[in-house]
Structure formats: C-alpha cells, structure tokens
LORO-322134 format. One line per field, with one value per residue: residue in three letters; x negated, y, z of N, C-alpha, C in turn. Coordinates in steps of 0.001 Angstrom, whole numbers. Example, Ala and Ser with C-alpha at 12.3 -4.5 7.8 and 13.67 -1.06 7.14 Angstrom:
aa	[ALA; SER]
n.xx	[-13190; -12850]
n.yy	[-5690; -2250]
n.zz	[7800; 7080]
ca.xx	[-12300; -13670]
ca.yy	[-4500; -1060]
ca.zz	[7800; 7140]
c.xx	[-13200; -12900]
c.yy	[-3300; 30]
c.zz	[7800; 7870]
***
This chain:
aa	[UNK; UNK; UNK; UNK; UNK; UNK; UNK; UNK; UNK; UNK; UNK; UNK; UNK; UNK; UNK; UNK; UNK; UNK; UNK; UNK; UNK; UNK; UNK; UNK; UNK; UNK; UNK; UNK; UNK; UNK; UNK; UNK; UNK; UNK; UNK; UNK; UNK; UNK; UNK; UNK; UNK; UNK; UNK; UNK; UNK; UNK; UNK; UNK; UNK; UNK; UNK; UNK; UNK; UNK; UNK; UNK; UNK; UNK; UNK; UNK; UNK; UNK; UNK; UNK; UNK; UNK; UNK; UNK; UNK; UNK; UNK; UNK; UNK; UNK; UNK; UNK; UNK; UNK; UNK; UNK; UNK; UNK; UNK; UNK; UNK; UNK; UNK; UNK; UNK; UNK; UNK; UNK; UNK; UNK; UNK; UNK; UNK; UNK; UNK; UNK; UNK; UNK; UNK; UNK; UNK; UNK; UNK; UNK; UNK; UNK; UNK; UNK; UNK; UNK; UNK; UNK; UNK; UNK; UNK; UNK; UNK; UNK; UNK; UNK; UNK; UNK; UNK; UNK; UNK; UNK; UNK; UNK; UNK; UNK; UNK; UNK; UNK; UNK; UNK; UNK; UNK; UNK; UNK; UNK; UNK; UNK; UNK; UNK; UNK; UNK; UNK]
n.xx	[-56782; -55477; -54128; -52653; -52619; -49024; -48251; -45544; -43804; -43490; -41153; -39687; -39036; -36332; -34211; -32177; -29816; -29262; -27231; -27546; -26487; -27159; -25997; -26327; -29065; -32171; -34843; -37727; -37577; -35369; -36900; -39152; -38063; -37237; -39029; -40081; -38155; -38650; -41055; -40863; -41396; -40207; -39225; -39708; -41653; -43059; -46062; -48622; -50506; -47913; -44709; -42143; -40521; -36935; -33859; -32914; -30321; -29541; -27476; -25856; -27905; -28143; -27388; -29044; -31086; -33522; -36327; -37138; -37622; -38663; -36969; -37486; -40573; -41510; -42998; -43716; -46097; -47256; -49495; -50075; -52763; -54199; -55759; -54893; -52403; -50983; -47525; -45247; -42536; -39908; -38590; -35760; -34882; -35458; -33769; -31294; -31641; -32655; -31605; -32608; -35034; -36467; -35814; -37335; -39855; -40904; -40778; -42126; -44845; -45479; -45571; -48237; -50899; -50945; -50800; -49074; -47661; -46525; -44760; -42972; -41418; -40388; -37549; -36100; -33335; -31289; -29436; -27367; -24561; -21675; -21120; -22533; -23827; -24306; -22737; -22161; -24282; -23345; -24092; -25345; -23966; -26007; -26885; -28482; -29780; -31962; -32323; -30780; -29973; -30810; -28629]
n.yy	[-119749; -116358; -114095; -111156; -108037; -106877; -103654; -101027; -98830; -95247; -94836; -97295; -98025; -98301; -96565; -96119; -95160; -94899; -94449; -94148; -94462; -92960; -92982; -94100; -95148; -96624; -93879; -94850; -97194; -97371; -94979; -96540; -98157; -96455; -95075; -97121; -98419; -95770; -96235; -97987; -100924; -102968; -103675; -105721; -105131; -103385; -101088; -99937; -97976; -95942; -94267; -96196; -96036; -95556; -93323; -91917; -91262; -89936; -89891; -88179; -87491; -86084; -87723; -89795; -92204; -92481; -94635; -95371; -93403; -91097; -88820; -86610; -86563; -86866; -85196; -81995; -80976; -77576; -75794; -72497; -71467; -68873; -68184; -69452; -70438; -72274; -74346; -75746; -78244; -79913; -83274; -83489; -80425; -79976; -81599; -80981; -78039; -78610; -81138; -82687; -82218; -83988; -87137; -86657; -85809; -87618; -89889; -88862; -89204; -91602; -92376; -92262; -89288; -88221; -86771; -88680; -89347; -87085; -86956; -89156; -88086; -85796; -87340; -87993; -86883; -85529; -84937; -83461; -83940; -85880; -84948; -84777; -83744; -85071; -87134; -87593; -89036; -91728; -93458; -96302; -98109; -98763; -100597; -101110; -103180; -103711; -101502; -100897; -99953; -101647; -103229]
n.zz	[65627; 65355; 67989; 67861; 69935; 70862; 70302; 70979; 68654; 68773; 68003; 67937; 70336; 72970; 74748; 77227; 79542; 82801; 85492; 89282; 92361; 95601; 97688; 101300; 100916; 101194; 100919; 100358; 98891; 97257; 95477; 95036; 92950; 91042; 90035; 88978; 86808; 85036; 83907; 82834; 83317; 83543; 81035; 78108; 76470; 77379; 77558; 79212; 78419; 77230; 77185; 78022; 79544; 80724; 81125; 84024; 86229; 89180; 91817; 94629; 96669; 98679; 100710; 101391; 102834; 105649; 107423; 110963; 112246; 110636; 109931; 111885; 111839; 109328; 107165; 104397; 103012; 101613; 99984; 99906; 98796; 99864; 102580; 105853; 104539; 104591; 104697; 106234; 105895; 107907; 106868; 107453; 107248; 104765; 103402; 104294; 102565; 100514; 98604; 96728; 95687; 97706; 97070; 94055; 94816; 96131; 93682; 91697; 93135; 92768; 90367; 87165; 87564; 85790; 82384; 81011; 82849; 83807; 81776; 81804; 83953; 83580; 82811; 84244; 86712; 88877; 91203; 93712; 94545; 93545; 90838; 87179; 84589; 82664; 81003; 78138; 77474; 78153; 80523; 82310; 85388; 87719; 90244; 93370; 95123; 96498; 98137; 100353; 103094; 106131; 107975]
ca.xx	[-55586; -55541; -53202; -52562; -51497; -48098; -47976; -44275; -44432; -42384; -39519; -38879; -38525; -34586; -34093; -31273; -29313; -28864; -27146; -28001; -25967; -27694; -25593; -27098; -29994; -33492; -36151; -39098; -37010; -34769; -38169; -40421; -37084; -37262; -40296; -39923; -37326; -39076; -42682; -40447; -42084; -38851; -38681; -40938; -42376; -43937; -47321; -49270; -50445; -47050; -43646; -41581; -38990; -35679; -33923; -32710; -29174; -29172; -26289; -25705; -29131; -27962; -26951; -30277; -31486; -35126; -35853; -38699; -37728; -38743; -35986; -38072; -41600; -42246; -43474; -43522; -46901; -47491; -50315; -50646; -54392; -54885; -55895; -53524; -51373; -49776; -46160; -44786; -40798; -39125; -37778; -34584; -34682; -35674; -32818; -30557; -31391; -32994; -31726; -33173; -36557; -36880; -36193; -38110; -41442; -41127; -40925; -43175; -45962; -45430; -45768; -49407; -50808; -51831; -49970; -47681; -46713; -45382; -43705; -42278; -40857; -38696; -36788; -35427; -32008; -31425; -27902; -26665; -23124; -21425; -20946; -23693; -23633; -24944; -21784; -22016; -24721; -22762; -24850; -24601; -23994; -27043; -27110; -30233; -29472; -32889; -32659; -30203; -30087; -30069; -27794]
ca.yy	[-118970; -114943; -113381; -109376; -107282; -105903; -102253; -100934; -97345; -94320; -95121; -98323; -98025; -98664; -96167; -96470; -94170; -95586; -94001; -94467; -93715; -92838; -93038; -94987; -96041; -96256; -92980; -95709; -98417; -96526; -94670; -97638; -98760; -95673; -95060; -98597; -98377; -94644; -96375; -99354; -102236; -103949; -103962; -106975; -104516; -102264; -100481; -98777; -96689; -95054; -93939; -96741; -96150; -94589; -92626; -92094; -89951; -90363; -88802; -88218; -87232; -85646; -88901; -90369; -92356; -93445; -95250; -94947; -91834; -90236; -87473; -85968; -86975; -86676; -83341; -81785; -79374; -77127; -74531; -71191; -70886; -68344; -68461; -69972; -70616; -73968; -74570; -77633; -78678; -80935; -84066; -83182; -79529; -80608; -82247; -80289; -76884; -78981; -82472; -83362; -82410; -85207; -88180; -86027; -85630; -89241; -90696; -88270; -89320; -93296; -91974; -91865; -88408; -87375; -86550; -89692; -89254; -85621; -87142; -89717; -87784; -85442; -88515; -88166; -85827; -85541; -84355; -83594; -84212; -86974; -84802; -84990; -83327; -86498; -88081; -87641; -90427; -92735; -93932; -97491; -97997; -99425; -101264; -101252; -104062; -103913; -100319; -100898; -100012; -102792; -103546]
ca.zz	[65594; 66209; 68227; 67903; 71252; 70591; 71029; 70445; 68439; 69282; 67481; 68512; 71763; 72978; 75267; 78088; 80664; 84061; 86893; 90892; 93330; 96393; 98852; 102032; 100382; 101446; 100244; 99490; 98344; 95641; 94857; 94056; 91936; 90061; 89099; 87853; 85805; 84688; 83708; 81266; 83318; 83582; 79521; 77569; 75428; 78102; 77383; 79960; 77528; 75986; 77834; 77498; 80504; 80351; 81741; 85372; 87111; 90732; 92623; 96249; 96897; 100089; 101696; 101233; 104473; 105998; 108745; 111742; 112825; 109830; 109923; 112543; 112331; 107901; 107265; 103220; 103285; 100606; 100152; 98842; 98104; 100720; 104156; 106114; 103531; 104700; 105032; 106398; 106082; 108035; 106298; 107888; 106711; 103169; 103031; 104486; 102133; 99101; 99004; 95722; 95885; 98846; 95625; 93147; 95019; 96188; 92948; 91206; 93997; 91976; 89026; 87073; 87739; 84317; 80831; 80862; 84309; 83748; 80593; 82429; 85221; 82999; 82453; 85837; 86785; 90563; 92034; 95378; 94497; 92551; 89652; 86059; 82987; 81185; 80534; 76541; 76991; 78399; 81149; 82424; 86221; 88371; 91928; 93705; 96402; 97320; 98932; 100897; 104483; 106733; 109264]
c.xx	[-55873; -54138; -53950; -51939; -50573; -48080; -46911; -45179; -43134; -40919; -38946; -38872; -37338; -35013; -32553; -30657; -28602; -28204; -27404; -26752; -26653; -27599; -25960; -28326; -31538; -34487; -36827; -38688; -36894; -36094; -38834; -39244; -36983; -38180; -40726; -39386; -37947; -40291; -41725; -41303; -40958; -38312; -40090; -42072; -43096; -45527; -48170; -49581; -49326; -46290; -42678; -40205; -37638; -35602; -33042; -31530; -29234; -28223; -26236; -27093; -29479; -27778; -27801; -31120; -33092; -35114; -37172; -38694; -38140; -38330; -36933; -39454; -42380; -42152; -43529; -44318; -47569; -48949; -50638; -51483; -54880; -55140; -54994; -52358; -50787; -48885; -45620; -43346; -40899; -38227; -36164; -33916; -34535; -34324; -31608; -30262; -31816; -32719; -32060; -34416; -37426; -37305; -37448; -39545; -41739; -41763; -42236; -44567; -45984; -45764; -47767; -49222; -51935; -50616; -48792; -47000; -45707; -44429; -42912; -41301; -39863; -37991; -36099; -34356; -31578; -30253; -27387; -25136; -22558; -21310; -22195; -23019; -23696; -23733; -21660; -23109; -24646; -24062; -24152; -24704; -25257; -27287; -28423; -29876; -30400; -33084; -31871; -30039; -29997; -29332; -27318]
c.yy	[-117639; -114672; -111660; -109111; -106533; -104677; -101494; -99075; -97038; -94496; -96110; -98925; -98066; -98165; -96434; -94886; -94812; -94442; -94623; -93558; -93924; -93043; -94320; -95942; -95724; -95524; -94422; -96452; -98076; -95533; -95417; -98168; -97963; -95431; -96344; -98678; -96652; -94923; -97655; -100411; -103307; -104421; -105304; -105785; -103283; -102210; -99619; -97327; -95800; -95166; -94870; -96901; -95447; -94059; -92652; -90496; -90163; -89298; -88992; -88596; -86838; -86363; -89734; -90859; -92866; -93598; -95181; -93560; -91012; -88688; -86604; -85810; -87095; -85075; -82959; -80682; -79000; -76081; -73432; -70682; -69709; -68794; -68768; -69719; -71475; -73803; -75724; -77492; -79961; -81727; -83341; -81689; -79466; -80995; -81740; -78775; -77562; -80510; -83465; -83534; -83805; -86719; -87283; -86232; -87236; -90398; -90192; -88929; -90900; -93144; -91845; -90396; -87577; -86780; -87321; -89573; -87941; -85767; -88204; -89278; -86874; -86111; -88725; -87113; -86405; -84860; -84277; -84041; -85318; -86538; -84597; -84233; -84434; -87915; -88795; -88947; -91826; -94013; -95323; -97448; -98832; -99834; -101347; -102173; -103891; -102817; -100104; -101269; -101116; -102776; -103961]
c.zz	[66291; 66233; 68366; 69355; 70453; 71176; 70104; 69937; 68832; 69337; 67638; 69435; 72155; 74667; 76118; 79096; 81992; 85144; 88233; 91407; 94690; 97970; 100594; 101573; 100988; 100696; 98999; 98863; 96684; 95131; 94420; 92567; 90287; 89309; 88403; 86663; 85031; 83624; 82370; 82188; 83556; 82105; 79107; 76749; 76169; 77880; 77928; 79457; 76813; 77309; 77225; 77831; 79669; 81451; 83160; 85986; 88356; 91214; 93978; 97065; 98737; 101034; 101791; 102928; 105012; 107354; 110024; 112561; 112303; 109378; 110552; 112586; 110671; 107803; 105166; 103523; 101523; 100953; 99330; 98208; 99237; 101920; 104825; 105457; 103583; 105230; 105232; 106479; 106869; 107234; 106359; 107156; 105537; 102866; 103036; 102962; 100583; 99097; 97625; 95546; 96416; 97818; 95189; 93400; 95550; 95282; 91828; 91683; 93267; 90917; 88829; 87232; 86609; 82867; 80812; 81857; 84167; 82287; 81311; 83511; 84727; 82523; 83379; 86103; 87697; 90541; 92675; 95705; 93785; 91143; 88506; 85327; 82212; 81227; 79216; 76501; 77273; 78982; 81904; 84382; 86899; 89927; 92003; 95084; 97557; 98223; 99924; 102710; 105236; 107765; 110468]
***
C-alpha cells in the first residue's frame, strides 16, 4: 500500500480572521500564540513549506504586560550602519510612544526569517486602541487563556 503526502494548494486553503484582545496579557505568551495561529500549525492541513495561517487583529496593544522587571531592564537596539550608530529604547518607552511595534517585532522574531516569514507576517494588524478597520471580514473573537497574567 502507497501513501501520498498531502500538500494543500493555494486555493484551498480556508482562510480565517481572528481577533486578540490584548489587554493584560503576557508579550511572550500572546506572541508564541500568534505566530502560531500566523504559521497554520493549528490547521490539519499545515505545510511548512506554504502559508497556511490566517489572519491576526490584536487590539489594546498599549496595555500589553511582561513580567521580571522587563519594563525597565528589555532594551530594543537598532543600528544605522555608521559608527556609533546604535540606538537602544526602553521597553517602557517603546511602549509608551509606539505600542505596537513591541507585538510586531516580538512575533516577527517567531516567525521563519526568509520569504514565507515576511509573507506570513503581513497577515498580522496591530492597534493601540480597540478600534479596526477589518470589520467587513467579520472576524471571529479569540481568548488566549494561556497568556494570561497570573495572579
């Protein structure tokens, strides 16, 4: 008896729209969650090779919590290419003046870091406020239990 590997094609993939709400939730937590639900390994028909996830709203980006003393003590360094060209943010600051980025580069950093990954990651829509544009696709609501601060 031969079996074939299933590999789903483009088109029949069954795409989704999830929202997050963010509010008191753990960075790493709700990040490993996302880039989960981003990569399709939560579907049967997932394929390393292809983009199988959907897609991802998170709201209340700004209320986003980590724990360790992180606020003070995670740093965000960039570099310009010249000579002292490094810039470091404070978590805290980050958050304060950009509070989406903080998700974004989180989940990005889960993500492969080739072709599929940067196709996978515009699949993602970040929002500091409760309000979306992406109503028209009638996104379904999503609990993440597991990110949830403890107490």
């Amino acid at each position: 008896m031969r079996f074939q590997t299933y590999t789903p094609s483009a088109e029949t993939i069954p795409r989704q729209w999830f929202v997050i709400d963010a509010s008191g939730l753990n960075l790493g937590r709700l990040a490993t969650r996302i880039a989960h639900l981003l990569r399709g390994k939560h579907k049967a028909t997932f394929a390393p090779h292809m983009d199988t996830g959907d897609y991802i709203i998170v709201l209340n980006a700004s209320k986003i919590t980590v724990t360790g003393g992180r606020e003070t003590t995670k740093f965000y360094h960039r570099h310009s290419g010249y000579p002292g060209g490094l810039t470091s943010v404070m978590f805290k600051d980050m958050l304060a003046k950009h509070p989406e980025r903080v998700i974004e580069i989180a989940v990005k950093g889960m993500l492969p870091h080739n072709t599929l990954g940067r196709q996978m990651y515009r699949k993602l829509h970040v929002y500091s406020g409760t309000n979306h544009p992406h109503t028209a696709q009638k996104p379904i609501a999503l609990d993440v239990p597991e990110a949830r601060k403890a107490q």
